[in-house]
N, C-alpha and C positions, 0 to 999 in steps of 0.2 A: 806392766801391770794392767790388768783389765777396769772394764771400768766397774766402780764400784755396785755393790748388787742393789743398794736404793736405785739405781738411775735405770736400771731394766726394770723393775718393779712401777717403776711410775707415782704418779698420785691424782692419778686420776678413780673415774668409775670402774671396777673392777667387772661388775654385770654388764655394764655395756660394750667393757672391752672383749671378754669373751664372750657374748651373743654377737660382735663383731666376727671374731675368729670365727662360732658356727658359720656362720652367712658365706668366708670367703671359702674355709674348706668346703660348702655345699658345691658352689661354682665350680671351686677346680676337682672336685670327684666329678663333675658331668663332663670334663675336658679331659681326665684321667682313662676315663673309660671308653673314649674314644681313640687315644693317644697310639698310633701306633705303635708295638714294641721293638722298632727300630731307634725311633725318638726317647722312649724308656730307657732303652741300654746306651745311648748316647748321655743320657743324664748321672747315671748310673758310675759311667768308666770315669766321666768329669769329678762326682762327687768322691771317687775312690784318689784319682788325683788331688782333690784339693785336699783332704785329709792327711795325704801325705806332706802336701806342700807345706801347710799350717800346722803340723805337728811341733812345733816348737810352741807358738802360738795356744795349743792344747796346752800343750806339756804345763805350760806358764800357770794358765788357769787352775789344773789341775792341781797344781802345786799351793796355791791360794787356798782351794776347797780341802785340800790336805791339811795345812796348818790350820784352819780353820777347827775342824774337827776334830785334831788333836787338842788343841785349846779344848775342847768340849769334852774330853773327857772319854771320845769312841775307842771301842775294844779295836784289838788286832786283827781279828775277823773283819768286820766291818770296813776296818782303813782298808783291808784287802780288797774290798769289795771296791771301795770307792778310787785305788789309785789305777792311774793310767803310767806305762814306760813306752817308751819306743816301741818294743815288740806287741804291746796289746794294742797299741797305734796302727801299728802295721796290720795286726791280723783284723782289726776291724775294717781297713782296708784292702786286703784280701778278702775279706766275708761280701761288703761290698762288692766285689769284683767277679766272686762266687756265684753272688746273687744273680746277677747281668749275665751269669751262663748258660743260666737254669733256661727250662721251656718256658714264654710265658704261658701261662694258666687260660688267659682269659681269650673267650671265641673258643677254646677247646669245645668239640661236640664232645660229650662224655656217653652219649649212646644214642640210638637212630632208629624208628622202626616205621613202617606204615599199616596201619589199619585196612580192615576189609571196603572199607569204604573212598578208599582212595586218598584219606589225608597224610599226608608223611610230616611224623613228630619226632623234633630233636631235643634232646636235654643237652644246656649248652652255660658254660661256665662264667660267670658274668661278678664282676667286682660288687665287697658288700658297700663297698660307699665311705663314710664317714667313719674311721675307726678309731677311736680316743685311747691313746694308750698312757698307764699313771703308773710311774714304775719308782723304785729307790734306789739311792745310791751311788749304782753301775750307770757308768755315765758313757757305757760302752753301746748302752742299747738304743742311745738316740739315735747309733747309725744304725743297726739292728732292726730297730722298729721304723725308720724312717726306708729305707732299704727295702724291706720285704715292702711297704705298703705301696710303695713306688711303681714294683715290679709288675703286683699283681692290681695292679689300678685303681689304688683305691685312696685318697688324704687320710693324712693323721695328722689329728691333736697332739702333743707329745708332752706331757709333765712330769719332768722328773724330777728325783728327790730335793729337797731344798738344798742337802748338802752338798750337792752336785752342779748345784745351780751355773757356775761360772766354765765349769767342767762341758759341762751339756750344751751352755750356750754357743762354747768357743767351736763344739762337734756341730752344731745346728748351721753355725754360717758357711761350715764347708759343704753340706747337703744343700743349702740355699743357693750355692753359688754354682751348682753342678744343676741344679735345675733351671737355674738361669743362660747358662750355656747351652744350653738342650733347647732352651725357646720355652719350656713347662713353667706353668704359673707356681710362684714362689710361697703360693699359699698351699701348692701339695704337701706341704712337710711345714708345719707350723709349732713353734715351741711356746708355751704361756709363759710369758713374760713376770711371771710373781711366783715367790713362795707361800703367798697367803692361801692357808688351806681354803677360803671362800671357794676359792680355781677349784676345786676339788670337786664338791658339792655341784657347784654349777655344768661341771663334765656330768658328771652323775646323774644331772636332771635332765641331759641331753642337747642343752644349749638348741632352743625351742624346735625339738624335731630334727636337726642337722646334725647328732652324732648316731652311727647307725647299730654302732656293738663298740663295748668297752674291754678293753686286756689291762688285766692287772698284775703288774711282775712287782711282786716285795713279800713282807714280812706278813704274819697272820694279821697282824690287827690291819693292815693295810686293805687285806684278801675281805678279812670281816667288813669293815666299813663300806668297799664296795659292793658287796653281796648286800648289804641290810640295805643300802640307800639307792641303789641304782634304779635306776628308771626306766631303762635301754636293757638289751640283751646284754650278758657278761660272759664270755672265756673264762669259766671257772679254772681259779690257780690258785689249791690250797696246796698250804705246808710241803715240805719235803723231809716229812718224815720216812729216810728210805732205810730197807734193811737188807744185809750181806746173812744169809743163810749159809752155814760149813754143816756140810751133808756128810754121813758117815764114810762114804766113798768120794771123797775130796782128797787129791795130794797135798802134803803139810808145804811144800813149799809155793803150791799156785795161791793156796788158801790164804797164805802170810803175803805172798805180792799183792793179791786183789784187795783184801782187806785193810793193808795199809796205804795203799792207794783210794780206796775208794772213802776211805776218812780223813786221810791228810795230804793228798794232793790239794787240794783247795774244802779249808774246811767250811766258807760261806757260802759256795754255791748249793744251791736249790740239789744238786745230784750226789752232795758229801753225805755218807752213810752215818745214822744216828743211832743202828741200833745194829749188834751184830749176835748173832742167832746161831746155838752150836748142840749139834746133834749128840744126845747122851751116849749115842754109841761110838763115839768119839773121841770125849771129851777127855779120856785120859790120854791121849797121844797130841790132840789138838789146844784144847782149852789153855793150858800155862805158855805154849809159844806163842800163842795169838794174844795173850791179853799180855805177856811180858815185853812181846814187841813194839805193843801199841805206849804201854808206858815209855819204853827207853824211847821212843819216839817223842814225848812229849806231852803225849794225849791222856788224863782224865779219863780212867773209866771206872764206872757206878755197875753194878754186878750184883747180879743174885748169890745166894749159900753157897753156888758152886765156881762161882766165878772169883770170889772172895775168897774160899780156901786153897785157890793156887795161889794167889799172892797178897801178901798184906798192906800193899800197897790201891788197892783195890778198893774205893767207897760203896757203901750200902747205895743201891738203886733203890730207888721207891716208885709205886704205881706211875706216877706222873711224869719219870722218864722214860719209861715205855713209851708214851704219847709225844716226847717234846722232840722240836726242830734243832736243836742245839745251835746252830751256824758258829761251831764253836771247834777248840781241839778236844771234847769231850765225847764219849759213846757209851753207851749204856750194854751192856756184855747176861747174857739169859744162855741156859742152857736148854734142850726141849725134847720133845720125845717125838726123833725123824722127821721129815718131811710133815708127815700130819698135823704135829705140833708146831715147825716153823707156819706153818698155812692158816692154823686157826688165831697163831700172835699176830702175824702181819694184818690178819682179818678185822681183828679186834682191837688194836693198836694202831696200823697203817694209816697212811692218807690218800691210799691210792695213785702213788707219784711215780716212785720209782724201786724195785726191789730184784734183786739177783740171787742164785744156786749156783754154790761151787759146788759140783760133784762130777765123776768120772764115769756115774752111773745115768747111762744115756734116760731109761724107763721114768729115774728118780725126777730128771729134769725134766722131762716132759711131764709127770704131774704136777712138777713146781709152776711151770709156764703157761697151764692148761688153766689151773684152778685160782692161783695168786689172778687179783680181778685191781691191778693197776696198770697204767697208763701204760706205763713201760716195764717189761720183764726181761731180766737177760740170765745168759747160764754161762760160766765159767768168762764173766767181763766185769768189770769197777763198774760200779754206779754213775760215776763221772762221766760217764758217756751218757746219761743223759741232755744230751745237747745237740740243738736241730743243725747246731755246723757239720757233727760227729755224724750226721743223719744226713751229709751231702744239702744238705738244705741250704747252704749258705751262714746263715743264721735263725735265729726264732726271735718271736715276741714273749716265749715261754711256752711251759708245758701246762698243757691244760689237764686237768683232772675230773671233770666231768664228763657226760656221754652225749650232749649234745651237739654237732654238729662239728666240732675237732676234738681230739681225744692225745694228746704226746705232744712231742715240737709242733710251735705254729709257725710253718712254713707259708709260702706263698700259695699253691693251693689249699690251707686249712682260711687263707683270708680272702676267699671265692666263693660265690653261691651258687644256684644255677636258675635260671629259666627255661621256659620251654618255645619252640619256634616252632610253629604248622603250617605246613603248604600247603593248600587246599585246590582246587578247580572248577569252586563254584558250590559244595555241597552244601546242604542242608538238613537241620537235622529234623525229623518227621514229629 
């Protein structure tokens, strides 16, 4: 049994302890950034072992944080989210291992050129420093987020959900123990010690100067509070409101694989489709297998007048499941008029996450992909693929959905900035 979650929590000063944390991540992002990526991948293959070793050790914890939550009353979605087996052990330690294959990012020259005057200027890829990342649940991402930040040079803060708490600790000591093999300071990968949201706020405020960008992986109000309060730049990560488009020239059986894949393979993560979108010129061949299948499957669907007259098993939608993230076995089912009309709902509805076109008609997809203005856009693939592992990444800290500075999976070059370096021979400028 672990030990109990008072004794990690403490009772001491909570401000002091983490403007402590600031201070040591500052230190070890200046030792990060120097850290050869020999040394890196040495840290790296150790923490990928010890996660295997300790996986019993997880398992234990996880199972804690499991009953726990059940006690509480969490949906099924949710447990989904929050349990760990052997095989999500493993592939966290193969993402891990992924990670350490990858190019490092950092000293990349990213382009070169010299001026009339003799100066030669490079733009050259350099770690952002202190990254504080505040995620829920998935107690999968402290090696995720601990991992990429590693790679590409840079500490993280790591707070994750309360519910996970024991979960995330028992992953933290195997990342700590693989940086200490490696000789890397122990404070590159730090977890907050409490569930008191106070931890929250104070990331937020930037822990005086020493966090240098905030990621946040969870639920909207999560996304909301960090956008209103931050202090610090933020990897905007709203909702995953995504939508499966069935195009007039879709076959009926690619349309029924992708579609009930991309809702019920995992209906918590951030890439399970909430809204699926069916071309009127269609809909009599298409519309009743795709919503009959998704019932016999299990799943809740809310449906417009024409979505409801194939079957009457079928709830009235209203305006406001157009907009919602469900992380549920529910999907909201619209019929629309062609591509035009999938492009104007996703527009108007969308969060800019992640959105797909089944169709067979090359023209049709490429105005899907041209014009749909999210993060990620795919043609004839599950939304599920949303994910920076699926992306050769290794893993992600999440997909960002804003336009500053990373834009889809945050991989370990999206957690890189660049500088500039000038050789000179003496000039001056007149």
């Amino acid at each position: 049994m672990t030990a109990p979650l008072k004794s990690i929590e403490g009772t001491g000063d909570i401000a002091a302890a983490m403007a402590e944390i600031g201070r040591r991540a500052r230190v070890a992002a200046r030792e990060l950034a120097l850290a050869p990526a020999a040394q890196k991948d040495r840290a790296l293959a150790a923490m990928a072992a010890a996660v295997r070793a300790q996986a019993p050790r997880i398992l234990a914890a996880n199972a804690e944080d499991l009953a726990e939550a059940r006690k509480a009353g969490a949906t099924g979605a949710f447990l989904d989210r929050l349990t760990l087996s052997e095989a999500r052990i493993e592939a966290a330690a193969a993402g891990i291992e992924t990670i350490r294959g990858l190019k490092d990012p950092v000293g990349t020259v990213i382009d070169a050129w010299s001026r009339p005057n003799g100066l030669s200027i490079e733009r050259v890829r350099v770690p952002l420093g202190v990254i504080g990342i505040i995620y829920e649940s998935r107690p999968n991402v402290t090696a995720d987020a601990g991992a990429l930040c590693l790679k590409s040079g840079n500490a993280a803060i790591l707070r994750g959900g309360s519910d996970s708490a024991r979960s995330s600790r028992a992953i933290h000591a195997a990342l700590e123990q693989g940086l200490t093999d490696a000789g890397l300071p122990a404070a590159a990968i730090q977890l907050v010690p409490t569930r008191d949201r106070a931890a929250v706020g104070m990331m937020l405020g930037g822990l005086d100067g020493n966090i240098d960008v905030i990621v946040p992986r969870g639920g909207k109000s999560l996304v909301a509070r960090v956008s209103a309060e931050a202090r610090v730049p933020v990897f905007a990560h709203l909702e995953g409101n995504c939508h499966v488009y069935v195009d007039r020239a879709a076959a009926l059986d690619m349309a029924k694989a992708l579609v009930l894949n991309a809702k019920m393979r995992r209906t918590g993560v951030c890439g399970a489709a909430e809204t699926l979108l069916v071309d009127r010129a269609c809909a009599a061949t298409h519309l009743k297998p795709l919503v009959a299948m998704l019932l016999d499957a299990g799943c809740e669907v809310r449906g417009d007048e024409a979505a409801r007259a194939v079957d009457p098993r079928v709830k009235t939608a209203t305006e406001e499941d157009w907009a919602t993230e469900y992380l549920d076995a529910i999907i909201a089912v619209r019929v629309v008029d062609g591509v035009a009309g999938a492009i104007d709902h996703i527009e108007s509805h969308g969060s800019h996450h992640t959105d797909a076109i089944v169709t067979d008609d090359a023209a049709t997809a490429e105005q899907f992909l041209t014009r749909v203005d999210s993060a990620i856009v795919l043609h004839n693939a599950s939304t599920q693929f949303a994910d920076g592992g699926e992306f050769g990444f290794g893993a992600e800290i999440g997909i960002a959905t804003g336009r500053l500075h990373a834009r889809g999976p945050v991989g370990v070059e999206q957690l890189t900035t660049f500088k500039y370096r000038i050789r000179g021979n003496g000039q001056i400028r007149p």
